[in-house]
N, C-alpha and C positions, 0 to 999 in steps of 0.2 A: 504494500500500500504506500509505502514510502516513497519507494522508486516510480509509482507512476505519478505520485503530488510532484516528485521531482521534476521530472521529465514534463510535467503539462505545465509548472512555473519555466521553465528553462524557453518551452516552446512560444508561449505565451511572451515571453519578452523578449524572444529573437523576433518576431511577429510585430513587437511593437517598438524595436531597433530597424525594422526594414520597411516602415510605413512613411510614405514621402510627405513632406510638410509643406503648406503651400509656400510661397517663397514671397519675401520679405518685401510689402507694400512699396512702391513709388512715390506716394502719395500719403505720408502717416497720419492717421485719425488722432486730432486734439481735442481740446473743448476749451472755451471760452464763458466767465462766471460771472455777474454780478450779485453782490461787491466780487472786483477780482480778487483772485484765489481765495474765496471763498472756503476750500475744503482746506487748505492750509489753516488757514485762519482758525478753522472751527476746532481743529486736531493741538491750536496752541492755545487755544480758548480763548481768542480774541475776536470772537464778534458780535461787531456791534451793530448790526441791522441782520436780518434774514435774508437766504437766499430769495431771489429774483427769478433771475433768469440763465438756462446753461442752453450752451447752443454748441453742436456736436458736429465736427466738421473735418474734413478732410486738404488738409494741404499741400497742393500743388507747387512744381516748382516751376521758376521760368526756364533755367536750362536753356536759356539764350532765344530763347522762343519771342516773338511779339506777340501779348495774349488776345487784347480788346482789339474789334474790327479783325482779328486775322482769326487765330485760335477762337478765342470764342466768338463769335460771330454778330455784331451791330444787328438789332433787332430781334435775336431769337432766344428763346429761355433759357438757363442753364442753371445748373445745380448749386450755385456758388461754393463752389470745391471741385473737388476730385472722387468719385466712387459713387458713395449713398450721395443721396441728395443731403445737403445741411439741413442738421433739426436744432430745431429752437423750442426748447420750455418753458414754461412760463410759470412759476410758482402761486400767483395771485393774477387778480385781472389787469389788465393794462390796457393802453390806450395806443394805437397808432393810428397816423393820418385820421387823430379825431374821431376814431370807431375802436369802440370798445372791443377787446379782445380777452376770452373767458381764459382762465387757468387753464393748463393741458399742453399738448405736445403738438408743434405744426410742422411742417416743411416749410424751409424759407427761400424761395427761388429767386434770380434776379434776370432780368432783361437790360444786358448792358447799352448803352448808347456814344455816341462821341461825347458826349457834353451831359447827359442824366443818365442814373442808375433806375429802373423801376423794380422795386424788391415787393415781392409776391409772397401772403402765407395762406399757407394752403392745409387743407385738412386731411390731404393723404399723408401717410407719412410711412416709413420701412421703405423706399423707394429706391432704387440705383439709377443714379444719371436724371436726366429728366426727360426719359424715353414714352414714360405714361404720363404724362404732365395733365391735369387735367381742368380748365382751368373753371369747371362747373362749381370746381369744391373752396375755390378760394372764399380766403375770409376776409383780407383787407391788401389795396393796392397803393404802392406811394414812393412817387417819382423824388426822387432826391440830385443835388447835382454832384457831377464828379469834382474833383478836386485834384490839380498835380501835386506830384506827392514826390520824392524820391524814390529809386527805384527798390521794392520789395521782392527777393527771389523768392519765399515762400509765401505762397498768402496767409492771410494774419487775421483774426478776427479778436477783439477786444473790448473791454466795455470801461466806459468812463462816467463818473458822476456829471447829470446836468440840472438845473432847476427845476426841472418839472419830474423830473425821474434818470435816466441813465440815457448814453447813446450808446451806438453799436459801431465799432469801428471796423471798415475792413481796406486792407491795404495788401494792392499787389501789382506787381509789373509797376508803373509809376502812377497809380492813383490812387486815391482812398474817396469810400463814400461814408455817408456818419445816415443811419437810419435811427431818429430817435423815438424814443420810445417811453413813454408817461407813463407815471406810476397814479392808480385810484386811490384815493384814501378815503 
């Protein structure tokens, strides 16, 4: 009885030494918090407001590339990232472009332009690429302007305290847009 526990461990983990692993992102999944870092914060006991907002994204690199009007393409939707579509949470309700947006998990797409970003949240969400896009389900739309920026190899998304609640910062290839975003009280 020994020797067959033996031999079915032995088998068992040569099985699971010879099993191929998918190989190592392009594009690595971050996430962005308000108040930023957030889960640091919370792990030093330093915080002094609750979580907001986490928004779960994957970063592209330029790798010499020109993104806007070339790569990603002047007028058509895209993921803002790389892989999954970006999701954005929302801890409480908020407000964009002036419409209330309930607590819960969206996808947050954007339609880039020469000169305005229009960033889309949507009620699909698990989604890769923005291949199903659909825009029956969106919940709020709102044109923001681009901004030159220095040039960002990785995109970047980030949150900064503003008066009415936080913005959203994202910065790549050389521009940033700021989608803000009200806090209900």
């Amino acid at each position: 009885m020994k020797k067959i526990i033996t031999v079915l461990l032995v088998t068992l983990s040569l099985g699971a030494l010879a099993q191929k692993l998918p190989p190592l992102d392009k594009s690595p999944m971050d996430m962005a918090y308000y108040p930023s870092g957030y889960p640091i914060l919370k792990i030093q006991s330093k915080v002094t407001e609750p979580l907001v907002i986490r928004a779960i994204y994957s970063r592209p690199q330029l790798n010499g590339r020109k993104i806007f009007g070339e790569l990603e393409k002047f007028g058509q939707v895209w993921r803002l990232g790389a892989n999954e579509a970006t999701e954005i949470e929302f801890f409480k309700d908020v407000q964009i472009n002036n419409k209330t947006v309930k607590k819960g998990r969206y996808t947050l797409y954007c339609i880039p332009y020469a000169d305005k970003w229009t960033f889309i949240l949507n009620k699909d969400t698990d989604i890769w690429g923005a291949f199903k896009y659909d825009s029956t389900k969106d919940v709020v739309r709102m044109d923001v302007p681009v901004i030159k920026n220095d040039s960002t190899e990785a995109l970047t998304i980030t949150f900064e305290r503003s008066d009415a609640g936080a913005n959203m910062l994202i910065y790549w290839d050389d521009v940033k847009a700021v989608l803000p975003i009200a806090f209900k009280h």
